[in-house]
N, C-alpha and C positions, 0 to 999 in steps of 0.2 A: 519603381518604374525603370524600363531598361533606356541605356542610354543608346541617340539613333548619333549625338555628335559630342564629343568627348577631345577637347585641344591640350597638350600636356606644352608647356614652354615652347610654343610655335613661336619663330621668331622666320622672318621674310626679307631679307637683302637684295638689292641689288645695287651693283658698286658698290662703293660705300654710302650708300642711303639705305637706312635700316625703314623697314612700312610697318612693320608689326613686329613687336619687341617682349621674348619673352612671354607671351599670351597663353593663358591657360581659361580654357569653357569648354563648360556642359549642357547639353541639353539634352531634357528626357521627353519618352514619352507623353502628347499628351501637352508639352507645352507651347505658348507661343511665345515666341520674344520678339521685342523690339530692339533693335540696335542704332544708337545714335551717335552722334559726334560729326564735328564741322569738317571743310573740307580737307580733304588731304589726314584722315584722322584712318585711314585705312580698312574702311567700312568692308569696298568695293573687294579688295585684296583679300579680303576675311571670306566673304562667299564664294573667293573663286578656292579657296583650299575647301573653303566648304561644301563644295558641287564637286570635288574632285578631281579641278582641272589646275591647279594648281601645288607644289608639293613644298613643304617646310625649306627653308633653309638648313632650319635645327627644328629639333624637340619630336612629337607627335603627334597625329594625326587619326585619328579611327573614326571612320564614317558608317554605321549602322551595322557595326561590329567588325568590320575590316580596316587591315592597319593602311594608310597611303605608304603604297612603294612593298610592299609585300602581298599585293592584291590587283586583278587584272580590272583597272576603273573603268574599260569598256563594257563590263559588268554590271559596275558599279552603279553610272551616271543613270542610268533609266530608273534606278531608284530615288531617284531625288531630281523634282521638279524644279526647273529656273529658270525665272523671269528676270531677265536682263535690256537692257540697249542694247550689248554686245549682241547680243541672239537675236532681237527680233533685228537689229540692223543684215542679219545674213538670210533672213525672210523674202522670199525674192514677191516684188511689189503686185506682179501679175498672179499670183498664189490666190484660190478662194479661199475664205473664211473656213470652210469649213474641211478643206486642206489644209488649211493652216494647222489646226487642231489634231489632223487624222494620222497627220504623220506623224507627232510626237510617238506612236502606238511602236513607229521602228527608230525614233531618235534621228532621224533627218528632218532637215528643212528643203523643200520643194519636190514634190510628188514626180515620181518617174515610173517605173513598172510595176511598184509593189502591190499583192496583193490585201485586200482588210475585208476582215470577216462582217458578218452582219452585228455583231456584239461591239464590235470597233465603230461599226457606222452609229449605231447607236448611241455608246458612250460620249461618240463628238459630238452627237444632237444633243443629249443631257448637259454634256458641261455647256454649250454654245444657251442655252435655255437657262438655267442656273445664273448665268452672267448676263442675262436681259439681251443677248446678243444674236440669236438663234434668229431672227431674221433677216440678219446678214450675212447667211451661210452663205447664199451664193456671189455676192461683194467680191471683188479685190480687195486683198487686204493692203494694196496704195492706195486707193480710194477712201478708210474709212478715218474718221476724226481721230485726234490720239487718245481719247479716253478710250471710243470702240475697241482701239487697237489695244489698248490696255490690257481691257478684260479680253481681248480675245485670249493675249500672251498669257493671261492668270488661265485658262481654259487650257490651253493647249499645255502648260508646266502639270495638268494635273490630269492628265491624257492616259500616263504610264501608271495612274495608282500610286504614286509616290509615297514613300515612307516619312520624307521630307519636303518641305517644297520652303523654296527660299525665295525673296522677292524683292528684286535690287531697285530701292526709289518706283515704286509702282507709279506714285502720284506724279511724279516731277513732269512737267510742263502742261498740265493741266488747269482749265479755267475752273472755278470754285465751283459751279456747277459739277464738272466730270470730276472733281476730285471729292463731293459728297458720294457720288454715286458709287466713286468706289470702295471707298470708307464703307459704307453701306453694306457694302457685297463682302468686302473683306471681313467684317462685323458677326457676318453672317454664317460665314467658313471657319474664324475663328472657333463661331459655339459651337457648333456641327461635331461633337462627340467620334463620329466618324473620319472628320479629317486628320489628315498627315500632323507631324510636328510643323510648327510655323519658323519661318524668319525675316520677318521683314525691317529694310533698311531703309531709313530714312534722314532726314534736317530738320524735319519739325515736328515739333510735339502735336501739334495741330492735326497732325494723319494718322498719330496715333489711332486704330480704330477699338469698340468699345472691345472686352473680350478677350483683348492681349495680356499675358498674366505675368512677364518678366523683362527685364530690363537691362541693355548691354549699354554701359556709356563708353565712349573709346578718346584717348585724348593723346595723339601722338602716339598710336600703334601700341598705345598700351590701355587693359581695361582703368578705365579710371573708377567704376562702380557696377556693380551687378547684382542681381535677385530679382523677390519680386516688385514687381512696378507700382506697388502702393509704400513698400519700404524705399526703395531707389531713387522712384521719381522725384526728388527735390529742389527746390528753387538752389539751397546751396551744392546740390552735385551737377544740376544743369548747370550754374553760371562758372563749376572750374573747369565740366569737360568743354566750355567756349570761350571762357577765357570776356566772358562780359556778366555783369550784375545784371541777375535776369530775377524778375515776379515769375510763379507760378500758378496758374489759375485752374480749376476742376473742377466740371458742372454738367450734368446730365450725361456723364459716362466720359465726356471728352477735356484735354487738355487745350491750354494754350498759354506763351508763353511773351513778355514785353521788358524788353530791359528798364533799368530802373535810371530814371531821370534825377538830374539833378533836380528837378523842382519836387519830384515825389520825397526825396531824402532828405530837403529840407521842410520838406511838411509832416513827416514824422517827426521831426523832432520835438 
């Protein structure tokens, strides 16, 4: 499989605070990964080299076979879908739904004179429908709940046919309801044979969705454990990349995970 993100001893400073130390991944065609680790473990810093928009300190960097810093990433970035806070925070509130989505086609946020073809209008119907969303194309996208918003922003990251698409905390601030739903969809795009490589970042094993097939643990900017996520996933590699004794539970496709009590430890004994 060829490689779409390939990290050679990326290391990421600023001042003297090191975010990402020495870091080497891969990711091929084809797969999805999860990347975990508590906060300040330098998830957030990892997508932004990953999207392009950020560039090593030290080591290397190649995103879908171009090097960062030897490649024009205005190019670059419309190859690779991102779903952030950062971005949808520059979504201007009065934007429709299905503007939201239409301009990803030229890599701006909020519609001004551009032209879109009828394959453009199209496509922002299909993904807007796809994410159970399409009848909120004509909304404000200040007006819609954060889950809606969610899925819009997973829509709009996949706008450009992405080679990649990477998805920073898709779930976070979501009530249990909007965060099944998007488990669901993500579940959904995971199997899809036709989508991009995956990357989704997250804190709990819980949003893990079914279908993800590898596993990034990060622990102080550095990988603490990697592969796939039936070798990876362990109760002993989740409790050193957080630094708490955690159980691991798996059942009907999904994780979840509960630190270990003291009254549980003394009842194994």
């Amino acid at each position: 499989m060829t490689d779409v993100l390939d990290l050679q001893a990326v290391t990421i400073r600023r001042g003297t605070t090191t975010i990402l130390d020495d870091l080497s991944w891969t990711v091929r065609e084809g797969e999805r990964w999860v990347v975990l680790g508590r906060n300040g473990a330098g998830k957030t810093t990892l997508l932004q080299v990953a999207s392009g928009r950020m560039h090593p300190t030290s080591g290397a960097a190649e995103l879908l076979g171009s090097r960062l810093g030897a490649t024009d990433v205005f190019e670059l970035r419309p190859r690779i879908g991102l779903s952030s806070a950062a971005l949808a925070d520059r979504i201007p509130s009065g934007e429709t739904v299905r503007d939201v989505v239409l301009t990803a086609a030229y890599g701006v946020t909020g519609r001004w004179r551009e032209a879109y073809e009828e394959v453009d209008e199209s496509r922002a119907g299909d993904l807007l429908a796809a994410f159970g969303v399409d009848h909120l194309a004509d909304r404000f996208f200040g007006t819609l709940s954060e889950g809606e918003r969610k899925r819009v922003q997973i829509a709009r990251a996949l706008m450009s046919d992405p080679e990649l698409l990477l998805l920073d905390e898709p779930a976070a601030g979501l009530d249990l309801g909007g965060r099944e739903e998007l488990v669901g969809a993500l579940a959904e795009l995971a199997r899809d044979p036709r989508s991009p490589a995956l990357v989704l970042v997250t804190h709990h094993v819980e949003e893990i969705p079914p279908g993800f097939t590898h596993l990034l643990l990060l622990r102080q900017g550095r990988v603490h454990a990697a592969g796939p996520i039936v070798d990876v996933l362990t109760a002993e590699n989740l409790s050193g990349a957080f630094d708490v004794s955690l159980r691991l539970d798996h059942a009907d496709g999904r994780w979840s995970a509960h630190a270990v009590t003291s009254t549980a430890v003394r009842g194994a004994h």
